[in-house]
C-alpha positions, -999 to +999 in steps of 0.1 A: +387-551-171+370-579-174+383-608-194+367-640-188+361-667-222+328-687-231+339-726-225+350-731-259+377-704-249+366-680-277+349-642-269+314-634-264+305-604-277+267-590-277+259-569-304+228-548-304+215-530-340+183-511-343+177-533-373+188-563-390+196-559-432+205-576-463+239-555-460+242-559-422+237-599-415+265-611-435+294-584-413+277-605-382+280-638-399+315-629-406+323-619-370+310-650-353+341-666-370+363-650-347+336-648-316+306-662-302+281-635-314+248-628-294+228-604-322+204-581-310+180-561-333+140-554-337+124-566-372+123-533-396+087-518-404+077-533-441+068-500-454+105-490-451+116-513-480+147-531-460+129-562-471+126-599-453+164-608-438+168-650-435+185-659-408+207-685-416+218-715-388+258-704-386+282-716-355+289-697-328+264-669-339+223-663-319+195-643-327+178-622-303+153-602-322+131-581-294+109-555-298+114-516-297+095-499-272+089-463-283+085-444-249+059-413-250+054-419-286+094-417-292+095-381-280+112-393-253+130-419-264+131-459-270+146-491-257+152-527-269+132-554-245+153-575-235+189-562-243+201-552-202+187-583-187+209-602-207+242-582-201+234-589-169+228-626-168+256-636-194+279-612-189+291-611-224+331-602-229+327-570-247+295-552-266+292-536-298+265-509-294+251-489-325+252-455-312+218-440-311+221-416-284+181-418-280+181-457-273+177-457-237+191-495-235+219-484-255+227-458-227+217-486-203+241-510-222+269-486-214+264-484-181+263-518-178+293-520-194+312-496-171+293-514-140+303-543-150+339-539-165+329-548-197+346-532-231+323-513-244+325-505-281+297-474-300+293-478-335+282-450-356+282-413-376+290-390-345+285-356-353+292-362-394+259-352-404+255-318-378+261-283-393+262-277-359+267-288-323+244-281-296+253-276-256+234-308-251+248-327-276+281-322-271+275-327-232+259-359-241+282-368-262+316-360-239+300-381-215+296-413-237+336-408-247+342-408-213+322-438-205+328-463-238+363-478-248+363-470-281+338-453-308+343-468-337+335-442-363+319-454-399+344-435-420+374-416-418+356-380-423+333-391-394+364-391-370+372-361-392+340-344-378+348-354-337+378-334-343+364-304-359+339-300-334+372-305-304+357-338-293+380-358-274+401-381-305+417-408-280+388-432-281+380-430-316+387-454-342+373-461-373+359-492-394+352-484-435+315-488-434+318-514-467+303-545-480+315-572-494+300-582-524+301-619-536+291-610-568+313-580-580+322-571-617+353-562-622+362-535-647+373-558-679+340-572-678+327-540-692+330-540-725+319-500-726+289-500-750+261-499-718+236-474-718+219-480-687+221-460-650+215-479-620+201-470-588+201-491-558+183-490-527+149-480-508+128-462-520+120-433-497+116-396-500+150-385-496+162-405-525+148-382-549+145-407-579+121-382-599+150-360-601+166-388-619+136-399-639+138-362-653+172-358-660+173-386-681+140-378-697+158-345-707+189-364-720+169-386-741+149-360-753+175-332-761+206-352-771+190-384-781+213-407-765+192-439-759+196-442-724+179-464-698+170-466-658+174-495-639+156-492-604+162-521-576+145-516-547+116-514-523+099-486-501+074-461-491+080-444-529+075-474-550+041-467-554+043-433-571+076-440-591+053-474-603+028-444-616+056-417-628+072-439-647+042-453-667+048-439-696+086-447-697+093-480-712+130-466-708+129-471-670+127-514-660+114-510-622+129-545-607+111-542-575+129-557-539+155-581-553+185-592-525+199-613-541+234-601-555+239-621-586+206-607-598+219-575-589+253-583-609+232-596-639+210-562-639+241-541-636+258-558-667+237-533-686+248-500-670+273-478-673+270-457-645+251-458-610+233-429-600+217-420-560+204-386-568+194-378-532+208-387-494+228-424-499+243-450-480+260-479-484+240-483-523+274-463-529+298-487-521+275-518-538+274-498-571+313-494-569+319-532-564+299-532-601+326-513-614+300-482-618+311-452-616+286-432-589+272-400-592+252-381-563+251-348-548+281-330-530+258-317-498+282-346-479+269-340-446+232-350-459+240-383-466+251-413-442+296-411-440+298-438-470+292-410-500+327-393-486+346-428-502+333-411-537+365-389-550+351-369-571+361-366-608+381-399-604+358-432-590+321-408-586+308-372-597+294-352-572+266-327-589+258-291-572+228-299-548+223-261-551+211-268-585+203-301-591+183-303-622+210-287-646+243-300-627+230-340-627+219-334-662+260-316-670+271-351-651+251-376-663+254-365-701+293-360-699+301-394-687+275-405-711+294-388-740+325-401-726+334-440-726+371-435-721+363-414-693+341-437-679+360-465-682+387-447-664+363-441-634+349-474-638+388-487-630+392-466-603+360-469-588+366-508-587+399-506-569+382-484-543+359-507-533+388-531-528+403-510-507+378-506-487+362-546-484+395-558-476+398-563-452+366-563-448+340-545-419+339-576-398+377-577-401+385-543-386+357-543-359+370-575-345+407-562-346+391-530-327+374-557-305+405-575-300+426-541-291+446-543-326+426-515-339+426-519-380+443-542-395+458-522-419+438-484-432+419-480-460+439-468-490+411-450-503+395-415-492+414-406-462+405-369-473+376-361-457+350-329-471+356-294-460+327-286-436+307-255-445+294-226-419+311-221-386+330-257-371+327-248-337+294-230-328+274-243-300+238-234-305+208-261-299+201-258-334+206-287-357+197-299-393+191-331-375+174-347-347+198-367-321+219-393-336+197-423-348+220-451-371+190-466-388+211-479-419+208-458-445+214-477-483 
């Protein structure tokens, strides 16, 4: 095992993400102050709304951004330029892959890492969002257990899932995927008279803001409660929301805004936040606003971070199978309801304590380091029942391979 020190006597590690976000830099920032931090990651394509990420000077941290190759067109594959040839030539003390198991340097990186004696350490969703598990997939994926000395698993249904599908448990650990937000609200701050929803993050097809725009047209319209939309973010949708909500002075479009305390400041006006299709991490932002968050209960269609909700206490989880009248049920009970919401505001507060602290870079460096977590998250160690049959190998799949493009 290898265990050599940079010359300041503190660990190298080489970390290596498909992109670099506004949620992502500050968990690296926050691990260079217990290592020397090598980043790699390949700027994001504008169109996908993730935004310009500064990169701030910070001790003992470097940038490497590199390009993707796409090989064949993706179909078979890509790889990160640069990524291998510097394993090799630095030989870094451990590596934190993200674990997209069609990133041919990320299958490179392992090897290197097993060549090399090198801890290697996969970061991702496993087989979370799979109704089922193919013969190659779970081939492919036995042989990166084998190979890697941990996979640290975003959440604990995402370990949850290893085991329903009789993957090998030993390596796994897991690491809340969580952000901490400098700018919270906490719940006494809320004085319970908003009217306003929030949604939070790209906007792309699967988050299925006209659903929302709809429901709350209908709530406005039927049972006259004078509610608004707030709507932060950037993406390949913001075009056609721009036009579909034209004639809605009820819904304030805020466009690609970063910056938290302007997030904070918008959010002072809501009483609930809202992802009506596939979410990410948006759900754990909106719950360090003291928001209660509402969003579908298909929990395998959205990244692990939607599985923190509990549903009926911090979040409500509307019927996917019928979306239009069960977010409408939802959305207008909690909007009838301050003393239930303010309940659910509490608790959804406390849950995102639970979960930033200690924080992501905290429990990946304590996995790094052979602690594992510091201490477990006291919040959603249930995980959701998975539907259809748990153990079927069949090539079919709702999804393509593993790909852990962050998903907000």
């Amino acid at each position: 095992m290898k265990t050599s020190r940079t010359r300041s006597g503190v660990k190298r590690v080489c970390v290596a993400q498909p992109i670099l976000s506004h949620y992502s830099l500050p968990v690296f920032l926050e691990l260079a102050q217990h290592c020397e931090v090598d980043l790699f990651f390949s700027p994001a394509p504008e169109e996908l709304g993730f935004g310009d990420v500064t990169l701030p000077d910070a001790p003992n941290l470097r940038y490497f951004p590199v390009r993707t190759l796409k090989v064949w067109g993706g179909r078979l594959g890509m790889f990160q330029r640069g990524l291998l040839r510097h394993i090799f030539r630095h030989s870094p003390d451990a590596l934190l892959l993200s674990a997209n198991l069609r990133d041919l340097s990320f299958w490179g990186a392992v090897l290197c890492g097993a060549f090399l004696g090198i801890p290697v350490h996969a970061h991702g969703h496993g087989p979370f969002k799979k109704k089922r598990v193919g013969l190659v997939y779970r081939g492919t994926m036995r042989t990166l257990l084998r190979l890697v000395t941990s996979y640290i698993c975003y959440a604990p249904a995402v370990r949850q899932s290893f085991i329903d599908y009789r993957f090998d448990h030993r390596k796994l650990a897991v690491a809340h995927n969580s952000v901490v937000n400098p700018f919270p609200v906490r719940p006494e701050e809320k004085p319970g008279n908003e009217r306003g929803i929030l949604f939070v993050g790209r906007l792309r097809p699967g988050s299925n803001l006209q659903l929302l725009l709809r429901v709350v047209a209908k709530i406005r319209e039927n049972d006259r409660l004078p509610l608004s939309l707030h709507v932060i973010g950037a993406g390949e949708e913001a075009t056609r929301l721009r036009e579909e909500a034209r004639d809605c002075p009820w819904v304030l479009l805020h466009g690609e805004v970063y910056d938290p305390k302007r997030i904070r400041d918008v959010s002072l006006d809501c009483f609930l936040g809202c992802y009506p299709g596939n979410a990410g991490l948006s759900v754990v932002h909106m719950m360090s606003l003291s928001l209660p968050v509402v969003t579908h209960n298909d929990l395998h269609a959205h990244g692990p971070e939607p599985s923190f909700i509990r549903d009926g206490a911090s979040g409500v989880l509307y019927d996917h199978a019928d979306p239009d009248e069960s977010l409408y049920q939802a959305v207008r009970s909690l909007a009838r309801d301050p003393t239930r919401v303010a309940l659910m505001r509490r608790k959804a507060f406390a849950d995102y304590q639970s979960l930033a602290h200690p924080s992501l870079a905290e429990r990946l460096w304590a996995i790094i380091e052979g602690n594992e977590n510091p201490r477990p998250a006291a919040v959603c160690e249930e995980v959701p029942t998975r539907r259809g049959p748990p153990f079927a190998d069949t090539n079919r799949s709702r999804t393509s391979p593993e790909t852990d493009i962050p998903r907000r």
